[in-house]
C-alpha positions in Angstrom: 18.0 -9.2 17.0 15.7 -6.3 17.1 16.6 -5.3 13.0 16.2 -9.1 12.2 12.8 -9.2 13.8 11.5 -6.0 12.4 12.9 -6.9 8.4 10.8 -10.4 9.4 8.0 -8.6 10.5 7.8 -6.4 7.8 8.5 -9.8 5.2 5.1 -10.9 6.3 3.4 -7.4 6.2 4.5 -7.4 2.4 3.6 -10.6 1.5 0.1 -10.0 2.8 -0.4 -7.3 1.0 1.0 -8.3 -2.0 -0.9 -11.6 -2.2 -4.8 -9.6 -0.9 -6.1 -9.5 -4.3 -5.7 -12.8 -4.9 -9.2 -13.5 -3.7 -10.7 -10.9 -5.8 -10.2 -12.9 -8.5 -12.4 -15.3 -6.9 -15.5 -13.0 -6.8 -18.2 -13.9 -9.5 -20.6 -12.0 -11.2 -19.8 -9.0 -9.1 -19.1 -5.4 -10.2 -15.6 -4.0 -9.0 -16.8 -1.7 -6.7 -18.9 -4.1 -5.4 -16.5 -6.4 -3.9 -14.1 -3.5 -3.6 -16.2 -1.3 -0.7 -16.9 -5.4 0.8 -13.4 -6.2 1.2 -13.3 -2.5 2.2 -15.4 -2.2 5.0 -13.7 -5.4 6.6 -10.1 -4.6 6.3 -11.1 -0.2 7.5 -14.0 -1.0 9.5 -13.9 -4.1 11.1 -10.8 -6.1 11.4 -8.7 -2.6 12.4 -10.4 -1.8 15.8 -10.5 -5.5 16.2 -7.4 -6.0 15.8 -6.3 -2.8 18.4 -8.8 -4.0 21.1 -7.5 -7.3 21.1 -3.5 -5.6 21.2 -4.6 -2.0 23.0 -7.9 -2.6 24.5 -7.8 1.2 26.2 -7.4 2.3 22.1 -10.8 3.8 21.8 -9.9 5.6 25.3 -6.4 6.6 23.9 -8.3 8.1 20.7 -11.0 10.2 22.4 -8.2 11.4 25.1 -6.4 13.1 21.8 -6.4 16.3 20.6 -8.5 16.9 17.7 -5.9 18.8 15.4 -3.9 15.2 16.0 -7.1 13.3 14.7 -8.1 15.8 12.0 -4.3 15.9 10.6 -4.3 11.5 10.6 -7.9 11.0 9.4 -7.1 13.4 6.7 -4.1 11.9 5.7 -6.0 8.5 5.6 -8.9 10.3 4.0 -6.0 11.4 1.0 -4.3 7.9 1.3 -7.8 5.9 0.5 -8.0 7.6 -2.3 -4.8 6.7 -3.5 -5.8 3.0 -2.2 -8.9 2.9 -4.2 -6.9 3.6 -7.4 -3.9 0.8 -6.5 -7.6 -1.3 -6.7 -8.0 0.3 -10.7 -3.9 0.4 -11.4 -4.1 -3.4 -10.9 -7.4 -4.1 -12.6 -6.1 -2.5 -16.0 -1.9 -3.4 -15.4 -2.0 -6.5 -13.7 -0.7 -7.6 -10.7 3.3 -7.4 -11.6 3.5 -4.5 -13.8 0.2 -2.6 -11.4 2.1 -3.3 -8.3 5.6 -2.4 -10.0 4.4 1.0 -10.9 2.3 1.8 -8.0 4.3 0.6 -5.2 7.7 2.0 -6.5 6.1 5.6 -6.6 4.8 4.8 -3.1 8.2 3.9 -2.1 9.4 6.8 -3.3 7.5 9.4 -2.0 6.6 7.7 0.7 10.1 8.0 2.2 10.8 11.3 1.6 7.4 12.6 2.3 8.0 12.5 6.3 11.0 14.6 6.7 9.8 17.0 4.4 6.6 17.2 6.6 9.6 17.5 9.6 10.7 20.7 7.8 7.5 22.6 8.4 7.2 21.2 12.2 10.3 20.8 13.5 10.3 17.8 16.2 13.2 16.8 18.5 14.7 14.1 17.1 12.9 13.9 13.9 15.3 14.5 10.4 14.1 17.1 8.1 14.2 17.2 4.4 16.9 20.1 4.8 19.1 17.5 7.0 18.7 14.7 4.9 20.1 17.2 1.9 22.8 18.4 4.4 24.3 14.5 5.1 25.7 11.9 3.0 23.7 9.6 4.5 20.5 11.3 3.4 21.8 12.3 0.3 22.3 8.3 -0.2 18.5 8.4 0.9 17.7 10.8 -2.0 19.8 9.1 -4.2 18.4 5.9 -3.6 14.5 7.4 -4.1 15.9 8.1 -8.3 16.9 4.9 -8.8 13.4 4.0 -7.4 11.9 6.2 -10.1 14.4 4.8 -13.1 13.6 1.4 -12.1 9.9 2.3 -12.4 10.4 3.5 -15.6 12.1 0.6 -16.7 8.9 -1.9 -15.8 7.0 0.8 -17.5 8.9 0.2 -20.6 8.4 -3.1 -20.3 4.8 -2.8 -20.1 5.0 -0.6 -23.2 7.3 -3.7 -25.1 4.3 -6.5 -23.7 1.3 -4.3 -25.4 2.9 -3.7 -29.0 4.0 -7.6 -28.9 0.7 -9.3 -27.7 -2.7 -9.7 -29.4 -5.8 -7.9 -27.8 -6.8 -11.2 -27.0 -3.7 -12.4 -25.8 -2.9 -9.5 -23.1 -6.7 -10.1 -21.9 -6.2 -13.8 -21.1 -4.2 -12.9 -17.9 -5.2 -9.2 -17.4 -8.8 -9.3 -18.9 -9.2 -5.4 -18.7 -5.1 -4.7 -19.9 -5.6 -0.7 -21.1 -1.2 0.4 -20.6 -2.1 4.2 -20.9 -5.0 4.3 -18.4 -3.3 2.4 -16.3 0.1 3.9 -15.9 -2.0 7.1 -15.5 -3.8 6.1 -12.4 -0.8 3.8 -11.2 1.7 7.3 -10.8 -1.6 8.9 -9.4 -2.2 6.1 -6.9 1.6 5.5 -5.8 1.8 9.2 -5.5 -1.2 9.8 -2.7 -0.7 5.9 -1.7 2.4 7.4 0.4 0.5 9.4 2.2 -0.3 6.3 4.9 3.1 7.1 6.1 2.6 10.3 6.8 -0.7 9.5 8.5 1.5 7.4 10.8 3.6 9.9 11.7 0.9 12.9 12.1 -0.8 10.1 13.9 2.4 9.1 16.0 1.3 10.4 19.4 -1.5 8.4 19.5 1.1 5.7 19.5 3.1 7.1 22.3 0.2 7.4 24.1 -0.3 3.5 23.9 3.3 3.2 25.1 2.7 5.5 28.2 -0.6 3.7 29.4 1.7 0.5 29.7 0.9 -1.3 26.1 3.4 -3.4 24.4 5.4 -1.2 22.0 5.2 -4.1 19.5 1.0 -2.9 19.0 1.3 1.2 19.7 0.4 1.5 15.7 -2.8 -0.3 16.2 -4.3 2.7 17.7 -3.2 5.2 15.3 -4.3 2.9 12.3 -8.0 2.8 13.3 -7.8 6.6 12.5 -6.0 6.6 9.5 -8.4 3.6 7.7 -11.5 5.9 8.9 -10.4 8.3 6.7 -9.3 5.4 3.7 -12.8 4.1 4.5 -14.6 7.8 3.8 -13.1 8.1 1.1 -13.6 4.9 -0.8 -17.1 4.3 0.6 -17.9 7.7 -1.4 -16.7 6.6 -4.6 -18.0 3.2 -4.7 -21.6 4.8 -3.4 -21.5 6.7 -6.8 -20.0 4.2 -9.0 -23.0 1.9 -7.6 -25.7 4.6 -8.0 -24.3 5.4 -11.7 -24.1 1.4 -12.7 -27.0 0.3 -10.9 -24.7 -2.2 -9.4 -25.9 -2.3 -5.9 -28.3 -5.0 -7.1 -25.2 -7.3 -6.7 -25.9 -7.7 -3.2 -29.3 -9.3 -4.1 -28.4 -11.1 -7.4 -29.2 -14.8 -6.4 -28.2 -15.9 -10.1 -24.3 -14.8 -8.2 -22.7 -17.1 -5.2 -23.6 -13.8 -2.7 -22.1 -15.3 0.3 -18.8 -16.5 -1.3 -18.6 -13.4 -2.8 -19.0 -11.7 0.3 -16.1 -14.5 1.9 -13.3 -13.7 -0.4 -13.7 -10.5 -0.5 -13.8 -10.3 3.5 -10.5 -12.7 3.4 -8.9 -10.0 0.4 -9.6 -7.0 2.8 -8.6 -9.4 5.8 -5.7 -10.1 4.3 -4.7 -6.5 3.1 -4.9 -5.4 7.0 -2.7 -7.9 7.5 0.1 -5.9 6.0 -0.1 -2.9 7.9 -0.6 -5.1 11.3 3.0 -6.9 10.6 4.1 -3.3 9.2 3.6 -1.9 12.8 5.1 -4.7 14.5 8.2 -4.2 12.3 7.9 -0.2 12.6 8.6 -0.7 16.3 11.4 -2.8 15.6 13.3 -0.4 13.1 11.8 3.1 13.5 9.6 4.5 10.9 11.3 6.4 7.8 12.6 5.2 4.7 14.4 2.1 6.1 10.7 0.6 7.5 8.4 2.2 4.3 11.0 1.0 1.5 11.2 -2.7 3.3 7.7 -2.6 3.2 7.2 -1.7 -0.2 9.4 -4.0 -1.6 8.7 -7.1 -0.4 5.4 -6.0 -1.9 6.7 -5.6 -4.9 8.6 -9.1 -4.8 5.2 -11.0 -3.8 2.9 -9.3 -6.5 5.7 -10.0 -9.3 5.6 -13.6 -8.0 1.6 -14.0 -8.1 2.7 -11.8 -11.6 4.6 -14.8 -12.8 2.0 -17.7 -11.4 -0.7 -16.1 -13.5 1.1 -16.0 -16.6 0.6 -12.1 -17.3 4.2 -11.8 -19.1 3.4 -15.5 -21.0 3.9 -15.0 -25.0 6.2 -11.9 -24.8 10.0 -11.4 -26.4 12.6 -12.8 -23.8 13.8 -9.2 -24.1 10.5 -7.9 -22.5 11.0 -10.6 -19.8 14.6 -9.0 -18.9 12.9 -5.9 -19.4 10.8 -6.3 -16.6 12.9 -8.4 -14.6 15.7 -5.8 -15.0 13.3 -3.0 -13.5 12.4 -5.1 -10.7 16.2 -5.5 -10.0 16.6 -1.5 -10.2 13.5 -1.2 -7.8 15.1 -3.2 -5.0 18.6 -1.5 -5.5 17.1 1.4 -4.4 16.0 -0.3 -1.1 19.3 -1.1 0.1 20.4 2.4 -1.1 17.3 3.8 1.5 18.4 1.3 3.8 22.0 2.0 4.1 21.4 5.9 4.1 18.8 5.7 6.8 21.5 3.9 8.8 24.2 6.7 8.3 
């Protein structure tokens, strides 16, 4: 019952964050970075510590209690995961949402499963698997395995990308991805899965902070509230440095004031995209409770991502006019992607 509610748990998680740019595409007149530090600041800022007082209202007692090597080593890792979050934002903007999320989420999956126990092999903790013992089992050989077939099946959609660009128009790829540019995008999209793994290692440098929820009497279901708060200060640094810049360099901070632009819906769906993208990580820590972090919980995660954004893919037409072979294409690396997650997922059970 316990695996059944955490794979549910984490269903919802994905979908949430699969479907948060969905309002985006709502936001008129607005520069990206505008509405990107917006929807920022309420799913880092706001909505987190919300969300934790409501769940673990000693959190901000739990956080100043901790050590500061425990809060330097999470913000960091948050500080290092925002930046791979602020280009997931880009990946999408110039792939679209299928092949964007495809790309960036399977090289998050990837890394982000392995990226823990070889963090385990530097700090040994009891009851924690290392990279070395994950190379020394079957079972996390299977893991390892698994994590390849990640990466073939991310090449696959990436082929598929490169079929949809040589069969479509200029005109016709920008109709459902307006800013489509393949090579830019794949660029950022390996750069972005890459450091976007790096939230999972947050939660784990971060995981005392959780046990110290626990121990002051806190539902288990929440203890990751806590430990998120520190981690999305550090997505938060980092993102609300890069927009700062890209607004000083466009001169778009005169969105905020641009009355010939619906400001305050603006400023509502990009609150309910950032809203929504918290979401994820709010069912994620529910589920993580549930299964255990590790690859099991990450690759879940990622995956039913991946599903939702392919489906949003599909309901704005961004594969419409392309060869039926550049359909199976990407529908074949999609497959490929979630074969790896029952690989993961059987391996982390041995």
């Amino acid at each position: 019952m316990q695996v059944l509610l955490g794979i549910i748990f984490h269903s919802i998680g994905g979908f949430a964050s699969g479907s948060f740019y969905m309002p985006f595409n709502k936001v008129k007149g607005w520069a990206w970075e505008s509405y990107w530090i917006v929807g920022g600041i309420f799913s880092w800022l706001i909505v987190p510590p919300l969300a934790a007082w409501i769940t673990v209202p000693g959190f901000a007692s739990i956080i100043a209690a901790s050590s500061s090597q425990i809060l330097f080593f999470t913000f960091t890792m948050g500080l290092l995961w925002g930046i791979g979050g602020l280009s997931y934002g880009l990946g999408v903007r110039y792939l679209g949402m299928s092949l964007g999320n495809s790309v960036v989420l399977g090289f998050c999956a990837a890394f982000g499963a392995i990226v823990p126990s070889i963090y385990y092999n530097f700090n040994p903790t009891v009851g924690k698997i290392s990279f070395t013992d994950m190379m020394a089992t079957s079972g996390g050989q299977l893991v390892l395995l698994g994590v390849l077939v990640c990466l073939l099946g991310i090449g696959i959609a990436g082929k598929a990308g490169m079929m949809k660009e040589s069969e479509l128009s200029v005109e016709d790829q920008k109709k459902s991805v307006p800013e489509f540019n393949l090579v830019k995008g794949l660029i950022i999209a390996v750069f972005s899965g890459i450091l976007s793994s790096f939230f999972n290692f947050g939660i784990e440098a971060g995981k005392p902070l959780a046990n110290a929820a626990v121990a002051a009497g806190y539902n288990p279901l929440f203890q990751n509230n806590v430990t998120f708060v520190v981690i999305l200060w550090g997505g938060l640094t980092s993102n609300f440095i890069w927009t700062t810049i890209l607004s000083l360099k466009n001169k778009s901070y005169v969105d905020f004031t641009n009355k010939a632009t619906p400001i305050s819906k603006n400023i509502i769906f990009a609150g309910l995209a950032g809203t929504t993208w918290f979401l994820q990580f709010f069912f994620y820590g529910m589920g993580e409770s549930k299964l255990g972090n590790g690859a099991s919980s990450w690759i879940l995660h990622m995956s039913t991502i991946i599903l939702t954004a392919n489906m949003w893919g599909i309901y704005r037409k961004e594969w419409a006019g392309v060869a039926l072979k550049t359909k199976w294409t990407i529908t074949a690396g999609i497959i490929v992607i979630l074969m790896s997650v029952v690989l993961v997922g059987i391996g982390n059970s041995m």
